[in-house]
C-alpha positions in Angstrom: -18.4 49.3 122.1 -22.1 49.7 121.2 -23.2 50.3 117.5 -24.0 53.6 118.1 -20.7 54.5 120.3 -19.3 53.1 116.6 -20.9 55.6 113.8 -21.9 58.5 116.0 -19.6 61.0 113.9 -21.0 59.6 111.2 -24.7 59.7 112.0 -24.4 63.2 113.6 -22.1 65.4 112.5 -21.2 64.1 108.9 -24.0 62.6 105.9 -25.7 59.3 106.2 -24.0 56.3 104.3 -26.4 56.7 101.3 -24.3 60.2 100.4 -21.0 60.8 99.3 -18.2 61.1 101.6 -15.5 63.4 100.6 -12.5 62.8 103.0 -11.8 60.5 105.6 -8.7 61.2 108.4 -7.9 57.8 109.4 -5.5 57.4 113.0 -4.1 54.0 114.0 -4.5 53.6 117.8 -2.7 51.5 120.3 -3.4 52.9 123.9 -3.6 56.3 122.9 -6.1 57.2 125.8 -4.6 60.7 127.2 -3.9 61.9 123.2 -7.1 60.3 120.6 -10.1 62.6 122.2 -8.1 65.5 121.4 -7.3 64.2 117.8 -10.3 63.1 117.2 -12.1 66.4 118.2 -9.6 68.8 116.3 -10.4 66.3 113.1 -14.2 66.9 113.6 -13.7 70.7 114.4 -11.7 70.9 110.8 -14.5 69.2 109.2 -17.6 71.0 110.5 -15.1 74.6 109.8 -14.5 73.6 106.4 -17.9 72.7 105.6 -16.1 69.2 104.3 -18.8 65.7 104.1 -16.3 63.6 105.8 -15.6 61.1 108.9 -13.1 60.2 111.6 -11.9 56.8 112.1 -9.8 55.2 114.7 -7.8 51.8 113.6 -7.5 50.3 116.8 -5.1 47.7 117.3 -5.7 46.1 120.4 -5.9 49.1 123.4 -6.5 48.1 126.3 -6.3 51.9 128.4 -10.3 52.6 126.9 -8.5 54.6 123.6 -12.0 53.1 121.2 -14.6 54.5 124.0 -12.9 57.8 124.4 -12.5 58.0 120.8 -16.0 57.5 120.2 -17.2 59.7 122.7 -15.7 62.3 120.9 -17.2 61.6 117.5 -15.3 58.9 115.6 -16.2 55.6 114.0 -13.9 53.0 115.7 -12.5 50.2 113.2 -10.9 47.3 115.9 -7.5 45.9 113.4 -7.0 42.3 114.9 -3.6 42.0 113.0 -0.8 43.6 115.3 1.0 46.6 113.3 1.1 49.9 112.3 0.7 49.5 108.7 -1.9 46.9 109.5 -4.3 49.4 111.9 -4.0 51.7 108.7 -4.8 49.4 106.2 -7.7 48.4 108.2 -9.0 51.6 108.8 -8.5 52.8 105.2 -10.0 50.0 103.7 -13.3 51.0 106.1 -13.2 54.3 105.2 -16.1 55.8 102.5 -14.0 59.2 101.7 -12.7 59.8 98.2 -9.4 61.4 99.7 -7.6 60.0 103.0 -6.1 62.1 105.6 -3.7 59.5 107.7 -2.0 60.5 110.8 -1.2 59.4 114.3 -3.6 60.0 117.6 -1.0 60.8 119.8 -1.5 64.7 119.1 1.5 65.5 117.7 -0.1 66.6 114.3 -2.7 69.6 114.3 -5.5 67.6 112.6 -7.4 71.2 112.9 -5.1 72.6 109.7 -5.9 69.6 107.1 -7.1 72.4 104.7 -3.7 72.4 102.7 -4.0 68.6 102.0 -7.9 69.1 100.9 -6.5 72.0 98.4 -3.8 69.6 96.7 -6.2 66.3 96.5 -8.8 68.7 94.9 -6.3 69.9 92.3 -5.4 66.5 91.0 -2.6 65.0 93.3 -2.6 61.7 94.2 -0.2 62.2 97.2 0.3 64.9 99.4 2.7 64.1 102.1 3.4 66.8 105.1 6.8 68.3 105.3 7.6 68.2 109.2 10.9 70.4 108.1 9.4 73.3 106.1 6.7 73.9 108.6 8.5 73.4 111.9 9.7 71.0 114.3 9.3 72.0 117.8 11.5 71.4 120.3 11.6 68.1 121.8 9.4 66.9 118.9 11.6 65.2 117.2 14.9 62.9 118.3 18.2 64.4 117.1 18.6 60.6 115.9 15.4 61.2 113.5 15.6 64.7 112.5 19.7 64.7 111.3 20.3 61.3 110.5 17.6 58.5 110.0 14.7 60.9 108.0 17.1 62.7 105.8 19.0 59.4 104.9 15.7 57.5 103.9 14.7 60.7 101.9 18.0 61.0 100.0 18.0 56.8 99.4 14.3 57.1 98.4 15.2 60.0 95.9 18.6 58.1 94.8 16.6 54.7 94.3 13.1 56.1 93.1 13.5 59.8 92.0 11.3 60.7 95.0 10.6 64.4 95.4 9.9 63.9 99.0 12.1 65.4 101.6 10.3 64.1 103.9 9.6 60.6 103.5 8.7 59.4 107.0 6.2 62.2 108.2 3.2 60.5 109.6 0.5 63.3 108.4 -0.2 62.8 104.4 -3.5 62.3 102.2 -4.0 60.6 98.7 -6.6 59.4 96.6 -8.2 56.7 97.9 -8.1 54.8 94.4 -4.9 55.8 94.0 -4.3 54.1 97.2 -6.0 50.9 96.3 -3.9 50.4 92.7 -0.9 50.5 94.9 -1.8 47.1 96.6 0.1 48.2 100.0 0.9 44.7 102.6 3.6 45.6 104.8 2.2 45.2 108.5 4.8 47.5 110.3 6.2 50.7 109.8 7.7 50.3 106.6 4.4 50.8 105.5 5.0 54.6 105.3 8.0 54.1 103.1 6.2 51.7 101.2 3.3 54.2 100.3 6.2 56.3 98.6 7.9 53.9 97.0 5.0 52.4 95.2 3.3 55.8 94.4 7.3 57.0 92.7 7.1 53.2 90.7 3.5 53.9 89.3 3.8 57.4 87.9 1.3 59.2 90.9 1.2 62.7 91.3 3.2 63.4 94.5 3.7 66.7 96.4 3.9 68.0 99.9 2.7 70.9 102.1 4.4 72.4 105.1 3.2 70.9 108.8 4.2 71.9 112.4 5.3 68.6 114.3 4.7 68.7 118.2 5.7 66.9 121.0 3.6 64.0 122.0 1.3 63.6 124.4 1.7 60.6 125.6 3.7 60.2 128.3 4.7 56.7 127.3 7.6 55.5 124.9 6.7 55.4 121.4 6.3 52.5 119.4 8.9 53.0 117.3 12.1 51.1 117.7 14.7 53.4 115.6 17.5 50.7 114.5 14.8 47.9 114.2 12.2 49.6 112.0 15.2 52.2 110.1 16.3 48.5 109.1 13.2 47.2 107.7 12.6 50.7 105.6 16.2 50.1 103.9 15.1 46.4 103.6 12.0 47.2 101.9 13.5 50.0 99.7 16.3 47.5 98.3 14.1 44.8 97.9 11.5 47.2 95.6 15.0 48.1 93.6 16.4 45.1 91.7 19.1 48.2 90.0 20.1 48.8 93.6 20.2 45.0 95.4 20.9 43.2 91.9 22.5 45.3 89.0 24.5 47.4 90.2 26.7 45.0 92.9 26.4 42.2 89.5 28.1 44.7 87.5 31.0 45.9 89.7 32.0 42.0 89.9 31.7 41.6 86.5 34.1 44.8 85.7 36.5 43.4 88.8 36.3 39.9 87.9 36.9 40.7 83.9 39.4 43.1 84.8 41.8 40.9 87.0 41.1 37.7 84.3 42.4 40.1 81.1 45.1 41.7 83.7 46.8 38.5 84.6 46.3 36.2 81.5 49.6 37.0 80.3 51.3 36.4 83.5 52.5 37.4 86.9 51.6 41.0 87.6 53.5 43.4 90.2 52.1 46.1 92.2 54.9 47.5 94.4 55.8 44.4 96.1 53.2 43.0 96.0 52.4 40.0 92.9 49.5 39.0 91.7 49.5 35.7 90.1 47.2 32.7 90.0 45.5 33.0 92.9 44.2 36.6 92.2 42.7 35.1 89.1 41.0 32.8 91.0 39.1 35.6 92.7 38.6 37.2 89.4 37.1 33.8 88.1 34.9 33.9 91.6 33.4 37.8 90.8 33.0 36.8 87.5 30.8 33.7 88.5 29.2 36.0 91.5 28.5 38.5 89.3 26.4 36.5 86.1 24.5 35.1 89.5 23.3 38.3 91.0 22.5 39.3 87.5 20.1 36.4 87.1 18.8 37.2 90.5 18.0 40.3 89.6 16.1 39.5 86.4 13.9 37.1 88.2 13.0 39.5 90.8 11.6 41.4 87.9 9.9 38.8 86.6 8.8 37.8 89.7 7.7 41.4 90.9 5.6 41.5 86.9 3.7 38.4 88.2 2.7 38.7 91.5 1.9 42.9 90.9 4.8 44.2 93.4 6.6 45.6 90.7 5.3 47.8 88.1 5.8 46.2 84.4 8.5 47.9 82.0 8.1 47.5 78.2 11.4 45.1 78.2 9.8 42.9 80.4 6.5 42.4 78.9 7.9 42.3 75.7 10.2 39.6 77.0 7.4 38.2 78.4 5.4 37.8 75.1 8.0 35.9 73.2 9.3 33.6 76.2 7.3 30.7 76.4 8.1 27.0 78.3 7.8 25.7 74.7 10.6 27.7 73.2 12.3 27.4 76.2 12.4 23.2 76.0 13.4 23.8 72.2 16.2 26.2 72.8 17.9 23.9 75.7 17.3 20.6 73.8 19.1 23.1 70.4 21.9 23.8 73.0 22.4 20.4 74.1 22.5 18.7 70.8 25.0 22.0 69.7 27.6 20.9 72.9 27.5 17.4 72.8 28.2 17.4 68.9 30.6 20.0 69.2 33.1 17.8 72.4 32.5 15.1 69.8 34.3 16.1 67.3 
């Protein structure tokens, strides 16, 4: 691809680099050839209409069907992503886009990139996030599996709210815009495509302004498989939303063994118990003993995921643990356990 095949949207039809860019519609790309001339075109089209300073850019992540040239041909920088993924062709293209606001969506025309002016409206008035709502606008038929559309969307949506207090109903539509600085406090990294659930989660955990606009989906064109692998990548969104929820994967499952194991320790102190015809005795204590133990474990686990999330930036900070924070030190630490040593041993002396 020549250097001008690369920026001719950007030298023609939108401002030179030295001016400001106002929004940027980014479309990851992996052999997209019959589908990203028409995307690309209706992007431009909505630009020019809307008298918006913007640009089109294609992530490509390693076509080989001529997707980059037909893409350029039709007006859009090309951005080649060398790192396989679907979260990885977007973070590349984002990070190489100059627009204050982001419009993201896929090149295999099944979003109408010629009616972005609902997402312009929201990002102007303040929002940080405005995702499209494939089921307030319309799903046309064929567009979306019956797999998708009454089980796997509306099940990540309802966990997302349940974990995260998401107002998204739609959590996995591929056609949203934000703020690109909004975007780059979030510190997005997952390659595949979590990464959509990902951008939600994050943007609920640091306060942004979220809302959403009514979309058509249509079907694709094409003509292929998609990339996405239901069971494999449904996995890795649930994976990704426990692992961003320490109440969820830590708390929660640490506190119903603690209330079982208690429970069966107090119950059977005294003796024997009978339910029915069936006695519990020793060896249900035993497992009582074992949820106990279980239980003060995943409850540690669950505090050093926070700590660990404070440190490395996954997490956003609460005041417990940075007040925590400020009065644990290794010092205090070394004189507390050497306190609690000197305590035990004195204490199985005498």
């Amino acid at each position: 691809m020549s250097a001008p095949a690369l920026n001719r949207f950007a030298d023609s039809a939108a401002p030179a680099s030295t001016e400001v860019i106002e929004v940027s519609i980014v479309m990851p790309c992996l052999n997209e050839a019959r589908t990203v001339g028409r995307c690309v075109a209706k992007a431009v089209g909505a630009l020019e209409e809307l008298g918006i300073a913007g640009e089109v850019i294609v992530a490509d992540n390693g076509s080989t069907d001529g997707s980059p040239a037909i893409a350029g041909e039709h007006g859009a920088k090309v951005v080649h992503v060398t790192q396989k993924g679907y979260g990885s062709a977007l973070q590349g293209g984002i990070a190489a886009a100059r627009g204050k606001f982001i419009i993201m969506g896929d090149a295999d025309d099944s979003y109408d990139f010629s009616r972005i002016e609902g997402f312009v409206e929201k990002l102007r008035a303040g929002d940080d996030l405005v995702m499209g709502n494939r089921f307030r606008g319309g799903i046309q038929r064929g567009a979306m599996p019956p797999l998708h559309r009454y089980f796997g969307n509306p099940l990540l949506s309802a966990l997302l709210k349940l974990f995260f207090g998401s107002p998204i109903g739609d959590c996995q539509s591929g056609l949203r815009a934000f703020r690109k600085d909004a975007y780059e406090r979030l510190r997005l990294n997952t390659p595949g495509m979590e990464f959509a659930s990902e951008m939600v989660v994050k943007s609920c955990l640091n306060g942004l302004k979220i809302s959403e606009v009514p979309i058509m989906l249509h079907p694709d064109g094409r003509g292929r498989p998609p990339h996405l692998r239901s069971f494999r990548d449904g996995w890795r969104n649930l994976r990704l939303m426990l692992l961003l929820c320490p109440l969820w994967l830590y708390y929660i499952p640490a506190g119903l063994l603690l209330s079982v194991g208690l429970f069966l320790l107090m119950w059977l102190t005294p003796g024997t118990q009978a339910i029915g015809r069936v006695k519990l005795d020793v060896h249900s204590m035993l497992l009582g003993a074992l949820c106990v133990i279980l239980g003060y474990q995943t409850l540690w686990l669950g505090f050093l995921a926070k700590v660990y999330g404070h440190f490395s930036g996954v997490l956003p900070s609460g005041p417990f643990i940075r007040g925590l924070l400020q009065h644990v030190t290794l010092e205090r630490g070394l004189i507390t356990g050497a306190i609690a040593t000197v305590v035990g041993l004195g204490a199985n002396l005498w």
